[in-house]
C-alpha positions, 0 to 999 in steps of 0.5 A: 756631287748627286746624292744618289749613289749606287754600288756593286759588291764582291768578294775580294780576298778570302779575308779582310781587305786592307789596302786598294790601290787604282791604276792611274788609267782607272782600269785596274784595282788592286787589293792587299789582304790579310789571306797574304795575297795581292790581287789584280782585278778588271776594275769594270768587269770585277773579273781577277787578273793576278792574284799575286803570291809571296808575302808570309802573312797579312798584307797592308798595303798596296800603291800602283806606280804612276806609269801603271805596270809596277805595284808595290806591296807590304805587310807582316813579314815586314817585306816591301815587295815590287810586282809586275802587275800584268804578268803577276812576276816579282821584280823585287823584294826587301827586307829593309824594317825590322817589323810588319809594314803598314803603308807604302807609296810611290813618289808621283814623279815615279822615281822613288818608294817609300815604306812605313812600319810598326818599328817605327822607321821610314824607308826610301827605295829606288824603283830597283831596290835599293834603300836610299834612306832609312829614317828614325824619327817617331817613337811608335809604329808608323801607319800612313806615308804620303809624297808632297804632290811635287815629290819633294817632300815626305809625310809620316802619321805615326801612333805617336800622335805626330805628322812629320815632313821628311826631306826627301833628297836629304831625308833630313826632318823639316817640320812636324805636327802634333796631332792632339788625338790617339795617333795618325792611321792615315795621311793624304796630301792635298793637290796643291800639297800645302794641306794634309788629310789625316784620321785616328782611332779616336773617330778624328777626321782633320784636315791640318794646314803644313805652313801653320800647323793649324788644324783647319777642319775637324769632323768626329762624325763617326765616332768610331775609328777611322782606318782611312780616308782619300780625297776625289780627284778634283779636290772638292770631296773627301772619304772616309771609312770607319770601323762604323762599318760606314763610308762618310762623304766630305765637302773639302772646303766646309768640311759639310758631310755630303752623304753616308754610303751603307752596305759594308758589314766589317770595318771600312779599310780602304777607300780609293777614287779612280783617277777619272772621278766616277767611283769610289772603291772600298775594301773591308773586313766583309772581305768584299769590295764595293764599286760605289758611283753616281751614274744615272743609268740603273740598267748600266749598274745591273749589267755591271752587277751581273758582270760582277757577280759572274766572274767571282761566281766563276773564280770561286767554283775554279779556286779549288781546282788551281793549286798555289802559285808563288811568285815570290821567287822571280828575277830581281830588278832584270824584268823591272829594268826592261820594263824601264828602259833599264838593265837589271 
């Protein structure tokens, strides 16, 4: 990976930025804010396409279906919400943890949702809203789950300082992993899913191996918290962003650091590759997202820059004039079946 990289920069969200999510086809970015919106943006133009109303406070996550269209989102009213990201339309909503919900993710295979919450329980939707298991197993708030890459199984990192791996069709407990630092903020499977990247508040970035329960990496470079952290696509390269302020680049199989990406003033709390390999995202308590890559061309990231900086300039000046549009209230599963081959 070239040491040389370049980003552009823009607002976001009108406060921090604390999940991103990619579309799989690499074209869109979405972004879950504490301003209680989900937004949708053009990923090379950095022009919004929804921004998507309806949760009561801050949103925490945010996780593109593996088909592209549906996105899934979460945060303080404790709400799993389901999206259309193109029309910007509520498919569904469900109340299913009785506390905020910092994490959520679809199953690669695309059949399955999972949801984890600060009251400490796990939770498996179908795509049309229906809960499949509601699962207790930690004793604090759960931060990051994380499907197996062949959807069988289920990871949690909770504040408990435990990894535990769920079943998933029988959401039956099958092994756990004590992590010995403060708690699990984030969980990342690699792709051949036999190893899982985690991160904690104590700066801690390890990588633990699941049919051992060996730790076989451990970085504390950052030396502050660590919110997040995302392998690239081809598996040779992991991120990690800190409350440092900092973006950290890793060689997966030394555990060599590759680089420091500066820029971000606030927190680092979400980091995505697009499935192409050509950027990193991230999102921050800046309130900005950065578009970091290693293309060679500056006269390419000066266009960009200034396609960037049109469209939020653009949005800014119309945001005051547009009044607030909910999206909470839309069909409930009818438009999420048709865009399936479903009914409702």
């Amino acid at each position: 990976m070239s040491d040389t990289w370049r980003f552009v920069a823009r607002p976001g969200a009108t406060d921090t930025i604390y999940g991103l999510a990619v579309s799989p086809d690499s074209q869109l970015l979405a972004t879950a804010s504490w301003d209680s919106t989900v937004r949708v943006l053009d990923l090379e133009a950095g022009r919004t396409l929804q921004t998507l109303r309806g949760h009561e406070g801050r949103v925490y996550s945010v996780a593109f279906h593996p088909e592209g269209r549906v996105l899934a989102s979460g945060g303080t009213d404790a709400v799993v919400r389901v999206w259309d990201a193109e029309t910007g339309e509520s498919l569904w909503s469900r109340s299913g943890h009785s506390s905020l919900i910092y994490s959520v993710a679809f199953q690669p295979q695309g059949k399955l949702l999972a949801s984890g919450s600060e009251d400490g329980t796990v939770a498996i939707w179908t795509l049309m809203g229906e809960q499949v298991h509601h699962i207790e197993g930690h004793n604090q708030y759960v931060q990051g789950v994380a499907f197996s890459p062949d959807g069988r199984l289920l990871a949690s990192g909770s504040r408990d300082s435990f990894l535990i791996l769920w079943d998933v069709a029988t959401g039956q407990e099958v092994g756990r992993v004590e992590v010995i630092h403060n708690g699990i903020n984030s969980v990342r499977f690699t792709a051949d899913g036999q190893r899982v990247l985690l991160t904690n508040v104590d700066g801690v970035v390890g990588v633990w191996d699941l049919a051992t329960g060996a730790l076989l990496q451990e970085r504390n470079e950052h030396r502050y918290p660590v919110w997040t952290a995302v392998f690239s696509p081809d598996g040779r390269t992991f991120a990690t962003g800190s409350a440092d302020r900092t973006i950290m680049l890793w060689d997966t199989l030394t555990g060599e650091q590759l680089g420091r990406l500066t820029g971000h003033v606030g927190d680092v709390y979400a980091l995505e590759f697009t499935p192409d390999g050509r950027y990193l995202v991230s999102g921050s308590a800046d309130r900005t997202i950065r578009l970091w890559g290693t293309d060679p061309s500056a006269a390419d990231w000066e266009a960009r820059d200034a396609r960037w900086q049109a469209n939020a300039a653009t949005e800014s000046a119309a945001a005051a004039a547009l009044p607030a549009k909910s999206t909470a209230g839309a069909t409930q599963g009818g438009l999420f079946g048709r865009l399936f081959g479903r009914r409702g």
